[in-house]
C-alpha positions as CSV (number, residue, x, y, z in Angstrom):
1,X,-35.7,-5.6,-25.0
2,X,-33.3,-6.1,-22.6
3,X,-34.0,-5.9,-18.4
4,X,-32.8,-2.8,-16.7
5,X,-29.7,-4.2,-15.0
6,X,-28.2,-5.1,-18.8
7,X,-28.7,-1.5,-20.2
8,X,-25.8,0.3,-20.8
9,X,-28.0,3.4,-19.0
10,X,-30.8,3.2,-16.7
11,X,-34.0,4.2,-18.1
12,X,-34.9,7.8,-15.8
13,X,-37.9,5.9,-14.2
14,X,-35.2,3.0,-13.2
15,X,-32.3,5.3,-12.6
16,X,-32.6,5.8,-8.9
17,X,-33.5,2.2,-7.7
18,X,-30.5,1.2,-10.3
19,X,-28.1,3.6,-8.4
20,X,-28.8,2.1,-5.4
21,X,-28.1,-1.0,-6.4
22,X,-25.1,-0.3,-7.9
23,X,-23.8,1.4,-5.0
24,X,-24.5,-1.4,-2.7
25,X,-22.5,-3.6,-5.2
26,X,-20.0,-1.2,-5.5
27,X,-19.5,-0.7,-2.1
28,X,-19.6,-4.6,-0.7
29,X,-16.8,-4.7,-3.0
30,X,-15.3,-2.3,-1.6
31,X,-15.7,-3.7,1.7
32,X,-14.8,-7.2,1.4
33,X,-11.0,-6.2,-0.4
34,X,-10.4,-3.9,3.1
35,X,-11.5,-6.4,5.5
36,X,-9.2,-9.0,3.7
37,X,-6.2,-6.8,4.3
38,X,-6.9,-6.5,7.6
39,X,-8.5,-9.4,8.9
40,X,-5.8,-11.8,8.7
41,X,-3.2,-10.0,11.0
42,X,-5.1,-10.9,13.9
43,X,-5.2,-14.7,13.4
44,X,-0.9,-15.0,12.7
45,X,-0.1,-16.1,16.4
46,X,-3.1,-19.0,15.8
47,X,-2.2,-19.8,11.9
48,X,1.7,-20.5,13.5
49,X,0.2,-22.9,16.2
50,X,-2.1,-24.6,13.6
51,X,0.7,-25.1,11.0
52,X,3.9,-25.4,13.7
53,X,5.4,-22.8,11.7
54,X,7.7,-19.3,12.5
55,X,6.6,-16.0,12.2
56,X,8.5,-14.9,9.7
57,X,6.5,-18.2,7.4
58,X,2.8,-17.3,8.4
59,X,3.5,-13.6,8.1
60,X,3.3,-14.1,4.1
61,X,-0.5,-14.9,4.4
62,X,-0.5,-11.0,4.5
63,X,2.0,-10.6,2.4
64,X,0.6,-13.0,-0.4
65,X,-2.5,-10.7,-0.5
66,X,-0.8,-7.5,-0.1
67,X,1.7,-8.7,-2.6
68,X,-0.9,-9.8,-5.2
69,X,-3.1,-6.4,-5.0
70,X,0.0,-3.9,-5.3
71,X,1.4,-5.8,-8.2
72,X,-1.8,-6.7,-10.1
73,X,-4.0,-3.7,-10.0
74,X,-2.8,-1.8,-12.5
75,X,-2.9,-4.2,-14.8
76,X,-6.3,-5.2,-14.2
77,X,-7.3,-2.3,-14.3
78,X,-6.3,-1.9,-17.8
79,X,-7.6,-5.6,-18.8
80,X,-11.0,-4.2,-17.4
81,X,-10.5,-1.1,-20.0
82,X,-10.2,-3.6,-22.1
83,X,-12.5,-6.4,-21.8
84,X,-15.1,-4.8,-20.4
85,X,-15.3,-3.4,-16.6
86,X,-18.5,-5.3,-15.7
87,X,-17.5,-8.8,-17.0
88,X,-14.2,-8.4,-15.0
89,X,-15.4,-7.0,-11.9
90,X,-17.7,-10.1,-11.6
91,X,-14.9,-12.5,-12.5
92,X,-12.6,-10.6,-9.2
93,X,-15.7,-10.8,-6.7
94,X,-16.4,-14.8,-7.6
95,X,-12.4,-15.4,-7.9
96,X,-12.3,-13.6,-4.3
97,X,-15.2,-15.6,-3.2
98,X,-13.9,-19.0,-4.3
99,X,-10.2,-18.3,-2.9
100,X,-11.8,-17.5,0.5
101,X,-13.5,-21.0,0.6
102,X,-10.2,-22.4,-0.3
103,X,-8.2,-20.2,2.4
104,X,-11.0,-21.8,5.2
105,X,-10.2,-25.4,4.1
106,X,-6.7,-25.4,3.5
107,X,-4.8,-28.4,5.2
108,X,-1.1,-26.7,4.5
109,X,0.6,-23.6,4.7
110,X,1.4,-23.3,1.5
111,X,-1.9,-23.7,-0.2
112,X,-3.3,-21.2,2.3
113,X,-0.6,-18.6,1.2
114,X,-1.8,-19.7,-2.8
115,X,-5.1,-18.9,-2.1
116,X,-4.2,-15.7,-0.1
117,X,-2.7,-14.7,-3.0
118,X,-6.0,-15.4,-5.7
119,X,-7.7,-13.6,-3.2
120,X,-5.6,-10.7,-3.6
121,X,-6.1,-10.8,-7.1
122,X,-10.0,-11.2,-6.8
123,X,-9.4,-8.0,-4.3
124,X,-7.1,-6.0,-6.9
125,X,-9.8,-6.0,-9.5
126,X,-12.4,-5.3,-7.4
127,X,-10.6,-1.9,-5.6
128,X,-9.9,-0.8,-9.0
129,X,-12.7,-0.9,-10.9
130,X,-15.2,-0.2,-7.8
131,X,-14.0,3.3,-8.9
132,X,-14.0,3.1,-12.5
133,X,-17.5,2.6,-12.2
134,X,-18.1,5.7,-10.3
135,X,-17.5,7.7,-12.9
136,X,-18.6,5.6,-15.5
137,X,-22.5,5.4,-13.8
138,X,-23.0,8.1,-11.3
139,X,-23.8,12.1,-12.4
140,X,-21.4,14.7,-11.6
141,X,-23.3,15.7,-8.9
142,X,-23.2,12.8,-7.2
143,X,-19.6,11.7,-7.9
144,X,-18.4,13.0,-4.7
145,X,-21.0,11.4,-2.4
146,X,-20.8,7.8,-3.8
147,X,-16.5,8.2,-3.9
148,X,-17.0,9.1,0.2
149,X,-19.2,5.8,0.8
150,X,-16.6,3.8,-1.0
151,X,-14.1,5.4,1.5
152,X,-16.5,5.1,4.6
153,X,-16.6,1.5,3.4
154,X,-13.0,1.1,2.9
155,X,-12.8,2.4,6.2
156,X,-15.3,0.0,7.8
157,X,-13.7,-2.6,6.6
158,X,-9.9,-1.9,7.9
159,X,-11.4,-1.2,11.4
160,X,-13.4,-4.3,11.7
161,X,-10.8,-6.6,10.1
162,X,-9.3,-7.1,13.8
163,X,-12.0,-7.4,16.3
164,X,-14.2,-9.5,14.1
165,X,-10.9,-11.6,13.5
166,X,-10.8,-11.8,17.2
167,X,-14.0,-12.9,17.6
168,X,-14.2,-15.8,14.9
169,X,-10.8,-16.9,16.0
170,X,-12.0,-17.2,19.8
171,X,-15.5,-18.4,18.7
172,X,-15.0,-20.7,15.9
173,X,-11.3,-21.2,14.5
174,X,-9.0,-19.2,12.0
175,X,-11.3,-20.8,9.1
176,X,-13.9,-18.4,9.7
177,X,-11.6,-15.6,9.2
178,X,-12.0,-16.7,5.5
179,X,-14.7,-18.3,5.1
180,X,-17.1,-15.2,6.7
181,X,-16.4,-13.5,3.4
182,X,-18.4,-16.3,1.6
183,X,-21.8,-15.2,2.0
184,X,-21.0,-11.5,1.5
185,X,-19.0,-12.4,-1.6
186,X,-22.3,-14.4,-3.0
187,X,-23.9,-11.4,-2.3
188,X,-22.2,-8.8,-4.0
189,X,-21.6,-11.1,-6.9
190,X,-25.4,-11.2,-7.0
191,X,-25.7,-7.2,-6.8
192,X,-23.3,-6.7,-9.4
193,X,-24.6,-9.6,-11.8
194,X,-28.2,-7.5,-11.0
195,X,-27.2,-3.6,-11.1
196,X,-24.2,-3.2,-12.9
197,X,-24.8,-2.0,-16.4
198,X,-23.9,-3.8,-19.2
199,X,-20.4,-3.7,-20.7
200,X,-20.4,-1.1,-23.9
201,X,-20.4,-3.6,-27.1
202,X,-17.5,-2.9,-29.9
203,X,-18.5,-2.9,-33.3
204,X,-15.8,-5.7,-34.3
205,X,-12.8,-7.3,-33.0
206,X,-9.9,-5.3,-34.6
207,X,-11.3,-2.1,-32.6
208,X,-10.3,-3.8,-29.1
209,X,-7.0,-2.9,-27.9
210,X,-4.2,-5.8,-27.4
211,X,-2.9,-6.4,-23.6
212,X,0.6,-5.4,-23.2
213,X,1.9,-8.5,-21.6
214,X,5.8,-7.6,-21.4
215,X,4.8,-4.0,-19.5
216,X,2.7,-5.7,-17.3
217,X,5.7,-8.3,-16.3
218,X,7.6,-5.8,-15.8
219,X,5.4,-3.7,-13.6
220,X,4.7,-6.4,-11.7
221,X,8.9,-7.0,-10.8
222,X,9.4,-3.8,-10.4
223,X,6.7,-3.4,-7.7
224,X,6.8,-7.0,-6.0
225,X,10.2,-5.8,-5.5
226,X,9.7,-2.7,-4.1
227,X,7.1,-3.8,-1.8
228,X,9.6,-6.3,-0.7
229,X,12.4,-3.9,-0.3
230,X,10.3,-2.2,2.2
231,X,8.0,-4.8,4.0
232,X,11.1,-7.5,4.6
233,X,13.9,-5.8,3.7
234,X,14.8,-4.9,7.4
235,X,16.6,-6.3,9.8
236,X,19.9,-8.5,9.7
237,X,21.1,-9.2,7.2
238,X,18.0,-7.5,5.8
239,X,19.6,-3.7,4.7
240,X,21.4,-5.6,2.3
241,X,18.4,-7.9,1.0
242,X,16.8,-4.2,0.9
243,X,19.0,-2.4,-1.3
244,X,19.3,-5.3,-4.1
245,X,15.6,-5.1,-3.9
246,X,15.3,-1.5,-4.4
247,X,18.0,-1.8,-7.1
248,X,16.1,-4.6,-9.0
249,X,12.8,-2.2,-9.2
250,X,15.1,0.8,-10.3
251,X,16.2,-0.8,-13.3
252,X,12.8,-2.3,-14.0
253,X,11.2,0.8,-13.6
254,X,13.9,1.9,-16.5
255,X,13.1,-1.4,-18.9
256,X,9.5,-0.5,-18.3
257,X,9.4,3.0,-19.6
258,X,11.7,2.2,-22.6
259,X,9.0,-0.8,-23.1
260,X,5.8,1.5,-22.5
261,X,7.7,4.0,-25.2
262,X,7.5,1.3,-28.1
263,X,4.6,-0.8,-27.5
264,X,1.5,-0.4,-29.7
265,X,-1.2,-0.7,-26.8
266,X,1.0,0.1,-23.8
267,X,-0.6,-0.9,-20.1
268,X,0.1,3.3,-19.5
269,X,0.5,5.7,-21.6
270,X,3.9,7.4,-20.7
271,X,1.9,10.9,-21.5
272,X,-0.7,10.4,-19.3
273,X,1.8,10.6,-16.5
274,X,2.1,14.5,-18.4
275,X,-1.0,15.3,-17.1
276,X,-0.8,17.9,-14.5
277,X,-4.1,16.6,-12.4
278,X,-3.0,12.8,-13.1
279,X,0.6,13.3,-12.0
280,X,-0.8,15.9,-9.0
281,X,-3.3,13.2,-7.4
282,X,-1.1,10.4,-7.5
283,X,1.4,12.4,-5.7
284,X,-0.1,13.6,-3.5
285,X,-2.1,10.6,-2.4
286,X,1.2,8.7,-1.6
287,X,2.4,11.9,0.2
288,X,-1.0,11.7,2.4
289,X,-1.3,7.9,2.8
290,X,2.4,7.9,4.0
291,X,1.1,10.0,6.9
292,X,-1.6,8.4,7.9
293,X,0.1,4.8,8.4
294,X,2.6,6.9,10.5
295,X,-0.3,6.8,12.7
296,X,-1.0,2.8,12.5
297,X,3.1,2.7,13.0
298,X,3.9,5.1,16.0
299,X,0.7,5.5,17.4
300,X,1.0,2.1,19.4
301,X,4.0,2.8,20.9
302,X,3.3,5.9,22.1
303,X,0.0,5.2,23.9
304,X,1.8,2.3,25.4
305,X,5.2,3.0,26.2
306,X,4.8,6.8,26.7
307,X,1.0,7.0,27.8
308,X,1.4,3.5,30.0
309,X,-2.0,2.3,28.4
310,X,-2.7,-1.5,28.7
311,X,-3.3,-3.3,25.4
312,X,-6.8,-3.2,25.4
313,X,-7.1,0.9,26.4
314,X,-4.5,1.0,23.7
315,X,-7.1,-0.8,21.0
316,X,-9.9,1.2,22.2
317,X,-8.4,4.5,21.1
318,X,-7.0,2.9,18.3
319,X,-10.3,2.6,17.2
320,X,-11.4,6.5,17.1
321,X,-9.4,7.2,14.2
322,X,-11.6,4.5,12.0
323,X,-14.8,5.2,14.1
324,X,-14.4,9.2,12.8
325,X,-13.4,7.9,9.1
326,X,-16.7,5.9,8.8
327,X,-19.1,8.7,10.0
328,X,-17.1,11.1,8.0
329,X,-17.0,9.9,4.6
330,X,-20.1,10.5,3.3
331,X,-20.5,14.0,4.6
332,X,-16.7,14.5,2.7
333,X,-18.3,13.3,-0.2
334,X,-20.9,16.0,-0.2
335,X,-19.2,18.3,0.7
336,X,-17.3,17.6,-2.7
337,X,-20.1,17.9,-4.5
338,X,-21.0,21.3,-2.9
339,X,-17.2,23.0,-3.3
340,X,-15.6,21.3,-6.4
341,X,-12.7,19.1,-6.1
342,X,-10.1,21.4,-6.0
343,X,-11.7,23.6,-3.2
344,X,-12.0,19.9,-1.0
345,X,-8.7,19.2,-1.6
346,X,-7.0,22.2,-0.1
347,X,-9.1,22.4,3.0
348,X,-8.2,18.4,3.7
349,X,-4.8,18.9,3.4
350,X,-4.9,21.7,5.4
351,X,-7.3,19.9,7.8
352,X,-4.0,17.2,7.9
353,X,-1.3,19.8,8.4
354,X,-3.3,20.8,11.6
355,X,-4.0,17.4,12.7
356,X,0.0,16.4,12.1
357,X,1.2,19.4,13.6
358,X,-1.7,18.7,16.6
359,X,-0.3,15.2,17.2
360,X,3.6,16.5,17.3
361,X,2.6,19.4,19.9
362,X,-0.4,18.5,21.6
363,X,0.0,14.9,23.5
364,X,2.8,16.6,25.5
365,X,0.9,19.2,27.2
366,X,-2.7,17.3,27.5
367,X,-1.8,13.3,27.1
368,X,-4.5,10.7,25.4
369,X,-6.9,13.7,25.3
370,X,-4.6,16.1,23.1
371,X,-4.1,12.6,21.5
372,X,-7.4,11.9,20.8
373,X,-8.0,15.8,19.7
374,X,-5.2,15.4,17.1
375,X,-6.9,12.1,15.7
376,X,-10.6,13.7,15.2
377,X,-9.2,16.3,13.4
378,X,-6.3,14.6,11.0
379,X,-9.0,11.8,9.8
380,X,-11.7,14.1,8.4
381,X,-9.4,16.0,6.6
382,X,-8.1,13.0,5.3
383,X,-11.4,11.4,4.2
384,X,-12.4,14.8,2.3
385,X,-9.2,14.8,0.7
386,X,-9.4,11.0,-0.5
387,X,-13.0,12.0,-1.9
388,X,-11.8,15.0,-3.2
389,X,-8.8,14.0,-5.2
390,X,-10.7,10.3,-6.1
391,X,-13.6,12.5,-7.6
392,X,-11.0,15.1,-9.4
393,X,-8.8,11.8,-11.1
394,X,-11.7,10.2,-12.4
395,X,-13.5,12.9,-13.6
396,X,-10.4,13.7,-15.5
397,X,-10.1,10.1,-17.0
398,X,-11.3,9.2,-20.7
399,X,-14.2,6.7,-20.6
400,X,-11.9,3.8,-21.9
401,X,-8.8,4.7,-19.8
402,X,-10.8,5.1,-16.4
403,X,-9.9,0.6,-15.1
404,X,-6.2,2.0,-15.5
405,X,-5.9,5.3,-14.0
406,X,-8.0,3.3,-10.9
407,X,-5.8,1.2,-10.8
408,X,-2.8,3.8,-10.7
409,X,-4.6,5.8,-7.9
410,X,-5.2,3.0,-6.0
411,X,-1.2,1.8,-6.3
412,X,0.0,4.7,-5.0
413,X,-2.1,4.8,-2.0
414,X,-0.7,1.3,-1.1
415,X,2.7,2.6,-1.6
416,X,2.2,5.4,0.3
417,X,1.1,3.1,3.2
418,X,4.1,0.7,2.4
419,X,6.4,3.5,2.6
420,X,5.1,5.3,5.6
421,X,5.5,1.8,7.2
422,X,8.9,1.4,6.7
423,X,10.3,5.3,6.8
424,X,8.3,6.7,8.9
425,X,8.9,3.8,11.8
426,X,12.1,4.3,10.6
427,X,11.8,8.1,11.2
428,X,10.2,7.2,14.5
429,X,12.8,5.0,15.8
430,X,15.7,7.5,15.1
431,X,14.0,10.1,17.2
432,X,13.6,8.0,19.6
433,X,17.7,7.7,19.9
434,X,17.3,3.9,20.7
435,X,17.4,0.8,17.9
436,X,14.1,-0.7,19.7
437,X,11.2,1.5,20.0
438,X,9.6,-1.9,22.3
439,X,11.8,-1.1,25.0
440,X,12.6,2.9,24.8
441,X,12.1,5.2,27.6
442,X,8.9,6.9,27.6
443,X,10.5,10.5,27.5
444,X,12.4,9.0,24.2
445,X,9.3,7.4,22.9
446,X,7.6,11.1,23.8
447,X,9.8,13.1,21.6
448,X,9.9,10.3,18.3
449,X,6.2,10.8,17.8
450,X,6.6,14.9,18.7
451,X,9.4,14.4,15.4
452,X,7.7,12.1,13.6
453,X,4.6,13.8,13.3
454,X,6.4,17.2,12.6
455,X,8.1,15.5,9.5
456,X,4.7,14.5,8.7
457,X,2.9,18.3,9.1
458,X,5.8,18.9,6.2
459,X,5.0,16.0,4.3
460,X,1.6,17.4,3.7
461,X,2.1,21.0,3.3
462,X,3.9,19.7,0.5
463,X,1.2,17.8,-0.9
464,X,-0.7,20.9,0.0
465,X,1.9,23.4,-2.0
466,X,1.5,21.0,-5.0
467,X,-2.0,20.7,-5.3
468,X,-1.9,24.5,-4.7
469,X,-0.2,24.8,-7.7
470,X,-1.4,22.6,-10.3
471,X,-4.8,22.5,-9.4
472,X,-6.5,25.2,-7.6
473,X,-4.3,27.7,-9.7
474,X,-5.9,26.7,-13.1
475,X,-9.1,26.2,-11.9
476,X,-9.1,30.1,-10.2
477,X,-7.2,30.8,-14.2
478,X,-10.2,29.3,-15.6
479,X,-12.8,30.9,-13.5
480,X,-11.2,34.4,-14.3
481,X,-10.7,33.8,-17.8
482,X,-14.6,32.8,-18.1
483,X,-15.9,35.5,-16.1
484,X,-13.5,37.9,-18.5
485,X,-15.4,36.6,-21.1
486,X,-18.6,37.3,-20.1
487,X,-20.5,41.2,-21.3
């Protein structure tokens, strides 16, 4: 007989220590991908001293890892369908682990960016399957609860990337920026190894689908060169650089459905894309995560240039948006549970169209306070709504396409945040009626984020009229049509 943490199941007397173990695995995982995207932006002004290099050089240790993660996770997503989502899982966490040891003793600037960039793989497969798993381990019941931790945790670890950055940077060097996710990775490699239940054996060979190399080449131009288009594509002579980019992933994206079409095993399946809550959630999560890097983007500039904060007063309310995600996760999770999916994910978008439409009228009249107002109610209804429409995908997913459609939901929140980077400050700086926000009058800077943030309440009433409509319409349909039924 096997042990406990190699069943496919846990035994009922096992099942709730299991859980917890799981989830702790699940959700260090979880943890150590965020912090890696965020830790890192802090320590660019040291890494271009340490390496005599320009701005424009270092900033790719972000973008090596960013890079790497949009590109890739799809794909491993689908190898983790595949080849099992426990084997690959625990290949992403020790990859991640070993590329941070060699991001803390790189000697050049160019190795660091290599390793940036297996991390980033290590991280892709770890945010996509961390969900996977959910659904393949946890009850219904507690679906929503354990897709809130992962968000609280996700959370967590984008708000601590850049004071514990600070700290190591000013305590002990830019190495330990890396090399601090070491011990945690060891760790969660050891929970997972432990907890994680035991890949589902095929009967033979000939039963395991092939990996569609030539789709996932593809995918992988098509977004490296979208990210691009948006991240670097600015600037003089960037516009142009911008719009060969965005040209290059339009006719990729073209190659790659008439590839997807014809292949025998195809990375997606073209129809599952047909599927109204597939299609609905993916949306809909790039609509919402657009918004909420508009906040990251304008929110700076405002409390600075229009507020007069210092930097530090500036940081400190920075901080209340993550501080209310973390403590607001879990309870949106349960509440999940409690309502259904579809019910959660109308009352957080409508929870964000009140926050956006907060943040465009209520800083005028009452300053950091309507500010802070705005911010404590936009990030809860953003939290329930991640929960809410993670739990609804997933529950949707067939057992052997769930590393995939992960990896699809989690793609379109990064695009989301890469285009709300780049539209949205472009939004931003257009309202503001001046080419650089930095040096804008504070009545300018005033009315961009009053604009921005009205563009943005529109943004997610849209999300909210499309979610409306594909999902809380059939489930009411289907609630009717039972109760019809009924004698």
């Amino acid at each position: 007989m096997t042990s406990p943490a190699h069943d496919p199941l846990p035994q009922p007397a096992e099942r709730s220590s299991a859980f917890r173990g799981a989830l702790a695995a699940l959700s260090l995982s979880m943890l150590l991908s965020s912090l890696g995207t965020s830790v890192a932006n802090v320590g660019l002004p040291t890494l271009a001293q340490a390496f005599d290099a320009s701005f424009q050089q270092v900033q790719w240790v972000v973008l090596a890892y960013l890079l790497a993660i949009t590109t890739l996770i799809v794909s491993v997503g689908r190898l983790g369908d595949i080849a099992g989502r426990r084997r690959l899982l625990i290949a992403g966490i020790a990859l991640f682990t070993v590329a941070s040891i060699a991001c803390g003793i790189a000697p050049t600037l160019g190795i660091l960016i290599a390793a940036r960039a297996a991390q980033g793989l290590g991280a892709a497969a770890m945010m996509a399957l961390t969900m996977a798993f959910v659904a393949d381990i946890f009850p219904k019941t507690r679906t929503g609860a354990a897709m809130g931790l992962l968000g609280t945790m996700s959370a967590i670890g984008t708000a601590l990337g850049p004071s514990l950055g600070g700290l190591l940077i000013a305590g002990a060097g830019w190495r330990t920026i890396f090399l601090i996710n070491v011990p945690l990775g060891l760790l969660a490699l050891l929970l997972a190894f432990r907890c994680l239940p035991a890949d589902l054996r095929r009967e033979g060979p000939d039963q395991r689908p092939g990996f569609d190399v030539s789709g996932t080449l593809l995918l992988a131009l098509v977004l490296a060169a979208y990210a691009l288009a948006m991240t670097i594509g600015r600037g003089s002579p960037g516009p142009v650089n911008g719009a060969l980019l965005l040209l290059l992933a339009a006719v990729g994206a073209g190659l790659f459905v008439l590839v997807e079409a014809r292949a025998t095993s195809p990375l997606i399946r073209l129809s599952m894309l047909r599927n109204p809550a597939l299609s609905t959630g993916l949306i809909t999560s790039a609509l919402v995560s657009a918004v909420m890097m508009s906040t990251l983007v304008v929110g700076p500039f405002y409390l600075s240039r229009s507020l007069g904060l210092d930097a530090a007063f500036v940081g400190l309310v920075m901080s209340i948006g993550p501080i209310v995600s973390t403590f607001s996760g879990v309870p949106a999770g349960r509440l999940v549970d409690r309502l259904g999916p579809a019910t959660a994910v109308v009352i957080g978008l409508v929870g964000m169209v009140a926050g956006s439409l907060a943040l465009a009228l209520l800083p005028g009249t009452f300053g950091i306070g309507g500010y802070v107002a705005a911010i404590a109610v936009l990030t809860p209804g953003y939290q329930l709504f991640q929960a809410a429409n993670n739990t609804a995908i997933m529950a949707d997913a067939g057992a052997q396409q769930r590393g995939v459609v992960s990896g699809l939901l989690n793609l379109s929140r990064n695009l989301g945040l890469i285009t709300g980077a780049s539209l949205m400050g472009a939004v931003f700086a257009g309202a503001s009626g001046t080419s650089d926000v930095a040096t804008a009058p504070p009545e300018a800077v005033a009315a961009g984020m009053s604009f921005t943030f009205a563009i943005a309440g529109g943004m997610i009433a849209v999300a909210l009229a499309i979610a409306a409509l594909h999902q809380v319409v059939p489930a009411v349909r289907k609630r009717l049509a039972g109760s019809s039924r009924e004698p």
